[in-house]
C-alpha positions in Angstrom: -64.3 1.8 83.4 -60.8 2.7 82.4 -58.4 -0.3 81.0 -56.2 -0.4 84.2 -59.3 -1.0 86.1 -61.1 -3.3 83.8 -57.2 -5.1 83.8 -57.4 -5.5 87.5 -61.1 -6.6 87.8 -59.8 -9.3 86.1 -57.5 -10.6 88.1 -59.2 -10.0 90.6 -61.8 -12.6 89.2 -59.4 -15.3 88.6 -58.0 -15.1 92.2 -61.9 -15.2 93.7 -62.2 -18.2 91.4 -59.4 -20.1 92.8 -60.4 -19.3 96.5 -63.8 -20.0 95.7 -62.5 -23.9 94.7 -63.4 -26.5 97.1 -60.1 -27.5 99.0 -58.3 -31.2 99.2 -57.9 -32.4 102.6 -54.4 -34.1 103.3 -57.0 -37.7 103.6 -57.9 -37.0 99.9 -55.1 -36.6 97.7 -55.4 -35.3 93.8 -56.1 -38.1 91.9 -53.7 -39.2 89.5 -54.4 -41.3 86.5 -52.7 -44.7 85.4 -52.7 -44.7 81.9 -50.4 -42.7 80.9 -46.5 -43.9 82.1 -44.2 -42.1 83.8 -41.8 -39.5 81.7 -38.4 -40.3 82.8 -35.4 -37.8 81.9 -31.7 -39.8 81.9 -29.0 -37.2 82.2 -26.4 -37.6 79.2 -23.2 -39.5 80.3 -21.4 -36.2 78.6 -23.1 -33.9 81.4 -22.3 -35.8 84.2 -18.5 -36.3 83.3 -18.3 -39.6 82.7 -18.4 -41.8 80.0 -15.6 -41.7 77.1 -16.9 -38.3 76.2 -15.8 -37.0 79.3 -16.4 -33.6 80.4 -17.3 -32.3 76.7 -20.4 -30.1 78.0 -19.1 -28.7 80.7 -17.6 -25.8 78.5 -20.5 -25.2 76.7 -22.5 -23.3 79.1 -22.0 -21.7 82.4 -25.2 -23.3 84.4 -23.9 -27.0 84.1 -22.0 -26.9 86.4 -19.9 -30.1 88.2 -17.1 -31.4 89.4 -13.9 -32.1 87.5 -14.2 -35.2 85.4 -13.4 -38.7 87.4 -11.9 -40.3 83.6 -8.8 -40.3 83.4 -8.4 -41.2 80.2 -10.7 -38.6 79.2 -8.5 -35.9 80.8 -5.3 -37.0 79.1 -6.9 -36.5 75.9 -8.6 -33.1 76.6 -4.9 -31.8 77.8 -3.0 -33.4 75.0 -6.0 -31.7 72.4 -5.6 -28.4 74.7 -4.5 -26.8 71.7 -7.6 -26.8 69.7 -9.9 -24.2 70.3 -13.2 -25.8 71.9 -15.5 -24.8 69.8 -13.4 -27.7 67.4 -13.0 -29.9 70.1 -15.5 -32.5 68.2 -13.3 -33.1 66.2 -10.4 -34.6 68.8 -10.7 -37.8 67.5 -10.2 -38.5 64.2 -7.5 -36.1 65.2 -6.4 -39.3 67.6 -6.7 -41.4 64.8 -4.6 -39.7 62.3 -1.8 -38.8 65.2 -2.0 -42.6 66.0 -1.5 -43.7 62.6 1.5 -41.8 62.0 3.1 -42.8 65.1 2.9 -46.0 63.7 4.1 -45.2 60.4 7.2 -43.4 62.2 7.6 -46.6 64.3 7.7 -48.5 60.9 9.9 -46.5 59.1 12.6 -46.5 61.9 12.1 -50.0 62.3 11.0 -52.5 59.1 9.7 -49.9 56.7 12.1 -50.5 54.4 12.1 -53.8 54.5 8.0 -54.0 54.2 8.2 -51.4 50.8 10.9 -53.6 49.3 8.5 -56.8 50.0 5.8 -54.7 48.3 7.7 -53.8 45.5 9.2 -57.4 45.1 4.4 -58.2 44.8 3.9 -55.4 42.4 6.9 -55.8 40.5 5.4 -59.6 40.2 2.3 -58.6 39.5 2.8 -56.0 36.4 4.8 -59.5 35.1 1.8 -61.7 35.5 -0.7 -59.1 33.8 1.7 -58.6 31.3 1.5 -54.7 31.1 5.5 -54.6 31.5 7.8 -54.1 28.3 10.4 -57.0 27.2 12.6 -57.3 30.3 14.0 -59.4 32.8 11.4 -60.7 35.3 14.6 -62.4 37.2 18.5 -61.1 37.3 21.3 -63.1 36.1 21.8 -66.0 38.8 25.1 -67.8 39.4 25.4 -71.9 40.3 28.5 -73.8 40.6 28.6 -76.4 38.5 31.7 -77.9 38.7 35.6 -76.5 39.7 35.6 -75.3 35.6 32.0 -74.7 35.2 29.1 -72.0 36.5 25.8 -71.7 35.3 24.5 -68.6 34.5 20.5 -68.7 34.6 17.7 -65.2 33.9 14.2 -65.0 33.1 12.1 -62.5 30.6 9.1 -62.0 29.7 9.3 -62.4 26.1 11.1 -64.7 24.0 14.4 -63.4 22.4 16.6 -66.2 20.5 19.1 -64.3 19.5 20.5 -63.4 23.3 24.1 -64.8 23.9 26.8 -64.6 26.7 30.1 -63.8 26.6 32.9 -64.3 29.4 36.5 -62.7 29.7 38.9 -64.0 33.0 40.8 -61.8 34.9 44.0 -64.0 37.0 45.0 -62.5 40.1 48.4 -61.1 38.8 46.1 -58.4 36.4 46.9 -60.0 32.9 43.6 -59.2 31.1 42.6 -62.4 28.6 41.0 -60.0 26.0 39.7 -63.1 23.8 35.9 -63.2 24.9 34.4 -66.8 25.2 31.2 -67.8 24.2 28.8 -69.3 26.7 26.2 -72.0 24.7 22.7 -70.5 25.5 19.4 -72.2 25.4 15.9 -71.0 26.5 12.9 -72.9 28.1 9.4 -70.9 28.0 7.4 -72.3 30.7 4.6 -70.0 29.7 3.9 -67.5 27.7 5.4 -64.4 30.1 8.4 -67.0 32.4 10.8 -67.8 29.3 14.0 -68.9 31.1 17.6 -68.8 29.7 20.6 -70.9 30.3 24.1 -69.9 29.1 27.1 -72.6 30.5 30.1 -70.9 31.2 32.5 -73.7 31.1 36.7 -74.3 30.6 37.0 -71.3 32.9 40.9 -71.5 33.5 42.0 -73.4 37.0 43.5 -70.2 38.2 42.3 -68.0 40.9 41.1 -64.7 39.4 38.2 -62.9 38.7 35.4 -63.7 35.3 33.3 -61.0 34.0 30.4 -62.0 31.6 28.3 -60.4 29.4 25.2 -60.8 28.4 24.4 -59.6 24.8 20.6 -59.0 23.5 19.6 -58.3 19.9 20.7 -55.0 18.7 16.7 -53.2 18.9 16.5 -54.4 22.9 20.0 -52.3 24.0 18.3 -51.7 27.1 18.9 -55.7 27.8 22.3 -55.3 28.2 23.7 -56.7 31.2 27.7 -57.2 32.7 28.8 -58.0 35.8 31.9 -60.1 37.5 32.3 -62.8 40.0 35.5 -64.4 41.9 36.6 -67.8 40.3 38.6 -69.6 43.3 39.0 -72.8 42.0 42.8 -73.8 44.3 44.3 -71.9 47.1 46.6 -70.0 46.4 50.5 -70.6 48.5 49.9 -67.6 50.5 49.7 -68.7 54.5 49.0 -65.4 56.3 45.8 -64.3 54.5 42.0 -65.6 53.7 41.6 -67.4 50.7 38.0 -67.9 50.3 34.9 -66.7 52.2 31.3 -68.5 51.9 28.4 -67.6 53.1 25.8 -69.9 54.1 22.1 -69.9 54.5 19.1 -72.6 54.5 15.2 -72.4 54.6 14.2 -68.9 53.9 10.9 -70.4 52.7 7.8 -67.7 52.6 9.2 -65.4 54.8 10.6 -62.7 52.5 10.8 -59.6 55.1 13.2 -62.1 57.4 14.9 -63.3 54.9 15.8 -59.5 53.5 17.2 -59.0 57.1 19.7 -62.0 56.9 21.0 -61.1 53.7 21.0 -57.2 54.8 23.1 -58.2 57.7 25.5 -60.7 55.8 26.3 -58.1 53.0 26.5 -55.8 55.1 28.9 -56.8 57.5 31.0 -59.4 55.4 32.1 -59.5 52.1 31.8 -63.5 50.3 32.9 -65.1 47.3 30.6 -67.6 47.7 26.8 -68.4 48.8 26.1 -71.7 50.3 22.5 -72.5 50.0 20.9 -75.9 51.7 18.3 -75.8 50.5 13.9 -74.9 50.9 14.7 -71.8 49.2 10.8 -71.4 48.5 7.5 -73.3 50.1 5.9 -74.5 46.6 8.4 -75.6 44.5 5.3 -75.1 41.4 4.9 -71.6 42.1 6.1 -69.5 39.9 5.8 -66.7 42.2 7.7 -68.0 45.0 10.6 -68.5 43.0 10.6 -64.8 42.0 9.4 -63.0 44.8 10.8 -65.2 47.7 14.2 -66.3 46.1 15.1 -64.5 43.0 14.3 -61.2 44.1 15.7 -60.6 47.8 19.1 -61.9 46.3 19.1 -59.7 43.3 18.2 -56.7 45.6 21.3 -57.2 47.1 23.8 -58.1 43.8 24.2 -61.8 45.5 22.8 -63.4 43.0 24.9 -61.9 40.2 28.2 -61.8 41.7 28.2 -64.6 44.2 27.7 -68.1 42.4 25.7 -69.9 44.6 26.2 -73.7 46.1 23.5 -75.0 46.3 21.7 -78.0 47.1 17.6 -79.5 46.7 15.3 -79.3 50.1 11.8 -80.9 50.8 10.2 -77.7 49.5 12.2 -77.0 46.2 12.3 -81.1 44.9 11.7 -81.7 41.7 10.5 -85.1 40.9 11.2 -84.9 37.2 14.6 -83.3 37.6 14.0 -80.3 35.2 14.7 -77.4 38.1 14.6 -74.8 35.5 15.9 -72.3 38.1 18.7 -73.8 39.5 19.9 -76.4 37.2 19.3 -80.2 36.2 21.6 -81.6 38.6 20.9 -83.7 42.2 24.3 -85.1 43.6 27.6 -83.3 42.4 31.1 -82.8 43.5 33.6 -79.8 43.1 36.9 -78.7 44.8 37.0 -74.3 45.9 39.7 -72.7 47.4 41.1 -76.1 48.6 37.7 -77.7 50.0 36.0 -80.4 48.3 32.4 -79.6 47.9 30.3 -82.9 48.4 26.5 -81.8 47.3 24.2 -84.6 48.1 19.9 -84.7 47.6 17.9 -86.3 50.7 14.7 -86.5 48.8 16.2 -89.4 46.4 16.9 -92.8 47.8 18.8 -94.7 45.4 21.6 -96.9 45.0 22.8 -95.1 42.5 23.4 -92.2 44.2 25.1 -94.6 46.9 27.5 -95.8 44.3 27.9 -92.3 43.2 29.1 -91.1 47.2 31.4 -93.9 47.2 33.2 -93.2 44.6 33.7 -89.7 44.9 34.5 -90.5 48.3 37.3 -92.6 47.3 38.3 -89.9 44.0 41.8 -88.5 44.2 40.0 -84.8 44.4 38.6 -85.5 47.5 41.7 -87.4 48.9 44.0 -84.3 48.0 41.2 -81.5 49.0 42.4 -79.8 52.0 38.4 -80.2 53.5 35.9 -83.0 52.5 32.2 -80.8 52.9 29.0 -82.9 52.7 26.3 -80.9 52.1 22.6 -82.1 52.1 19.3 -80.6 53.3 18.0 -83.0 55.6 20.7 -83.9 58.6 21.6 -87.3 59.3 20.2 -86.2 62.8 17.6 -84.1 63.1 16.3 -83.2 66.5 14.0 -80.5 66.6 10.6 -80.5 64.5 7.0 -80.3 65.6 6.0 -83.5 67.5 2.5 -84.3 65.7 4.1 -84.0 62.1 7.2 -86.4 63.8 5.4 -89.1 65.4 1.8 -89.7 63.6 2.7 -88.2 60.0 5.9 -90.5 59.0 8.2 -87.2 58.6 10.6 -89.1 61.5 12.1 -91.4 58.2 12.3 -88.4 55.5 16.4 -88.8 54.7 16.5 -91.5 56.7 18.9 -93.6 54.5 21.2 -90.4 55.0 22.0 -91.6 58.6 21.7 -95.4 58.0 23.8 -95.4 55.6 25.7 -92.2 54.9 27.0 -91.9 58.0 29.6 -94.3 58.3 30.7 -94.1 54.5 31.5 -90.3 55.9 33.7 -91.4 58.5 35.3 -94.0 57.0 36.7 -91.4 54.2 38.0 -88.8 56.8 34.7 -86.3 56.1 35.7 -82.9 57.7 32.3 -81.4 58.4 28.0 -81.6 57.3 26.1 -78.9 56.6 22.2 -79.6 56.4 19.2 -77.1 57.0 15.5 -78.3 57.1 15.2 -77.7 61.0 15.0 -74.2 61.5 17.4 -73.2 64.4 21.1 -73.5 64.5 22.7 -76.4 65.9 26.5 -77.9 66.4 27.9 -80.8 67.5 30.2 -83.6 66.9 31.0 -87.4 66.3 35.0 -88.3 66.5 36.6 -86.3 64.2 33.1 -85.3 62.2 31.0 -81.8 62.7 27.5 -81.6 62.0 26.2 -77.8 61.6 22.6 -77.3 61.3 21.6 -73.8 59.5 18.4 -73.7 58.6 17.5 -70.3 60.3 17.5 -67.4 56.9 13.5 -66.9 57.1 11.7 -69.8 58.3 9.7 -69.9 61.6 11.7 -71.7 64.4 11.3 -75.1 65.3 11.5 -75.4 68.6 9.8 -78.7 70.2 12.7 -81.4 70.6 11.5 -84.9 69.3 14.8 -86.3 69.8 17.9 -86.5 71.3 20.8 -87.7 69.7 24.2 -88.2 71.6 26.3 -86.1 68.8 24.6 -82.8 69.9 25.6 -83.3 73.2 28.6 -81.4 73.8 27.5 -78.9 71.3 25.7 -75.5 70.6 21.5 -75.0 69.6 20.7 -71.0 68.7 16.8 -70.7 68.4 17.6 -68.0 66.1 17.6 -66.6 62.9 21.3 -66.6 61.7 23.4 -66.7 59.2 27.1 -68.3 58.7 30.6 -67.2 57.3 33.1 -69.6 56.8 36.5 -68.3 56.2 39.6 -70.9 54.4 43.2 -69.4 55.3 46.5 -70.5 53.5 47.6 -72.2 55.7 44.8 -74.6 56.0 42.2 -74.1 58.1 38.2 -73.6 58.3 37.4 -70.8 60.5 33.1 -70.9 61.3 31.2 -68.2 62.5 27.9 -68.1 63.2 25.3 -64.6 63.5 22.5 -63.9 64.9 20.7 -61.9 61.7 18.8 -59.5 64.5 21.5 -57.8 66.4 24.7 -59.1 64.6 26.0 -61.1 67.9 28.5 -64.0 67.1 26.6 -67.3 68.1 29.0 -70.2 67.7 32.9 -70.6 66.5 35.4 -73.4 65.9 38.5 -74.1 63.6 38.8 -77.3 61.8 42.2 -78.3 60.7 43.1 -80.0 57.7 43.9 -83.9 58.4 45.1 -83.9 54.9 48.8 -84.5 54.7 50.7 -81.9 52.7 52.2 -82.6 49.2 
């Protein structure tokens, strides 16, 4: 039998076979068995277009076919990826990442990115200090506080210890005679540890002319790099000139721990405004024992923008920066002090110290012939005699209602009875205006802190007046012929949030 046939035979067997098998009737089905469970197939959430995958196999062969995918989502991001070849299309989403990411970074640096790299760099800087990996420098720039109407302090810290530093100081009046005979400043140095030594140099007898001072400071002759100059505005009286601005101040409170903020007030002060003088009342940093603080929250924003070197600062002790063994190495051993500038009387006063002798003190600079004569009488002092917004639980339950207490029980009246002009306080962190008789209270305490805005009181002086829930700043402007011109800003979009002119009660000489 040939192959073909012997082929066919075959199959021919195997179909007699299967006709030759007994049939099932429909009354007696296969029989199945029970043990082994049921195989079942899911379809993948890719292949029938949902899911967050989408539509992704619908490409990859020609029999799957479906509908168009019902995900939105999932269709935005195929259309927006349509570039990318298919084959790559895998890949889409760390592509999404990435694009996300810089968008944001694009978002940032339009927005805060500058101020969030000069934050960083204020940490690092810090850091490479506190590790001690940085050569002899200064950890903090040259720092100006008023004193007195003859005297300003000039305060730095280094990281090393250098005795033989010393300051020099030449004047400058107004009419452009140069005094070439350079003054000495005394200079002293206080090493808190081994990498914070602070300096103190006291320029004082600084002539009672208007003009401009120019110090120096001189290092040992192996440390060149040291060398630092710079010049401030002296304006101890006003000058007899009644058409123009005499004096401008600045003023700022509670900047405490918020460094990016408080980068954004001084941005838009400096920017906008040029001052002679900085008032500060005070909570300049959270912990008054951290070192840190002091440099990256305080020291640093206003060296970034020359403030600290050019601008001497007025400035007076909050909750946050009290010292209760008076040594403030960063700002000076003082409390309460008096000075007259550019024809206002400068009244600096500390709410964290009840004493009668700083009552006896008041008084009688209250009843001084300086502060008779001054054109303005300024109090300035952290906590207000009225403070009326704060959060409630703190007010009521944790005694923080009688912190500077004595300032309204007893201050208050002494202020009135000697013809005080206006009050500048910070602690609560908004703006706020008003008004008792002829006396203005001004609340600034809005360069960095967050708001307070739960009232726990309400006094009758803010009645007629102004509250800003915003961070601000302030300029205050004295004009020959005498008067106080305030101006409040918001520090986010530069809008003007209160005025008013005070006129000097003083009777002219």
């Amino acid at each position: 039998m040939s192959s073909f046939n012997a082929s066919k035979t075959g199959m021919s067997t195997q179909h007699q076979r299967r006709q030759s098998m007994p049939a099932q009737g429909p009354s007696r089905p296969a029989p199945i068995s029970t043990n082994v469970p049921p195989t079942i197939i899911a379809t993948p959430p890719s292949a029938s277009g949902t899911g967050l995958l989408g539509s992704r196999f619908h490409s990859r062969h020609p029999m799957m076919i479906h509908g168009p995918s019902s995900n939105r989502i999932a269709n935005l991001i195929d259309w927006a990826l349509s570039f990318i070849p298919r084959r790559r299309r895998q890949v889409r989403y760390p592509i999404i990442i990435f694009l996300g990411l810089y968008a944001l970074l694009t978002y940032l640096y339009y927005q805060d990115a500058s101020t969030w790299s000069t934050v960083a760099s204020f940490k690092v800087k810090n850091w490479a200090f506190n590790w001690d990996v940085k050569r002899c420098s200064y950890r903090k720039d040259p720092m100006l506080f008023v004193k007195d109407s003859s005297t300003v302090l000039v305060i730095w810290e280094m990281n090393c210890k250098l005795p033989d530093m010393r300051l020099s100081w030449v004047s400058t009046p107004n009419h452009g005679q140069v005094d070439l005979d350079e003054t000495s400043g005394a200079t002293s140095f206080k090493e808190l540890d081994k990498t914070h030594i602070v300096y103190t140099a006291t320029l004082s007898g600084i002539p009672a002319v208007n003009g401009n001072i120019t110090y120096i400071i001189h290092p040992p002759r192996a440390s060149s790099h040291l060398y630092r100059s710079y010049t401030f505005s002296h304006l101890p009286n006003p000058p007899l000139l009644a058409d123009r601005e005499i004096a401008r101040f600045g003023a700022i409170s509670d900047n405490q721990c918020e460094v990016a903020q408080f980068l954004k007030v001084l941005k838009a002060m400096t920017e906008h405004h040029k001052i002679d003088y900085l008032i500060h009342a005070g909570d300049a940093v959270q912990d008054y024992d951290s070192l840190d603080n002091w440099q990256t929250d305080f020291a640093s924003p206003l060296s970034h923008f020359k403030i600290g070197q050019t601008t001497p600062l007025i400035y007076t002790h909050g909750n946050h920066d009290y010292d209760p063994q008076g040594l403030y190495p960063y700002t000076g051993q003082r409390t309460w002090h008096a000075y007259t500038l550019a024809g206002v009387r400068f009244i600096v006063l500390d709410s964290n110290i009840d004493s009668q002798e700083q009552d006896r003190w008041l008084e009688q600079e209250l009843q001084s012939e300086a502060s008779r004569k001054a054109w303005f009488r300024l109090v300035l002092v952290h906590i207000s005699p009225y403070t009326q917004y704060w959060e409630k639980d703190a007010w009521v339950n944790k005694g923080e209602r009688n912190w500077g207490s004595f300032v309204r029980t007893r201050y208050v009246s002494l202020l009135q009875q000697h013809n005080v002009d206006l009050v500048i306080s910070g602690h609560q962190h908004n703006y706020m205006r008003g008004q008792d008789d002829h006396m203005v209270y001004t609340v600034i305490g809005g360069a960095g802190g967050s708001l307070d805005t739960e009232q726990v009181e309400d006094y009758a002086v803010w009645t007629e007046g102004k509250v800003k829930l915003r961070h601000h700043y302030v300029l205050m402007k004295i004009t020959g012929d005498r008067r106080l011109i305030w101006e409040a800003y918001d520090a986010e979009c530069g809008a003007r949030l209160d005025a008013f002119v005070l006129h000097s009660r003083t009777a002219e000489v």
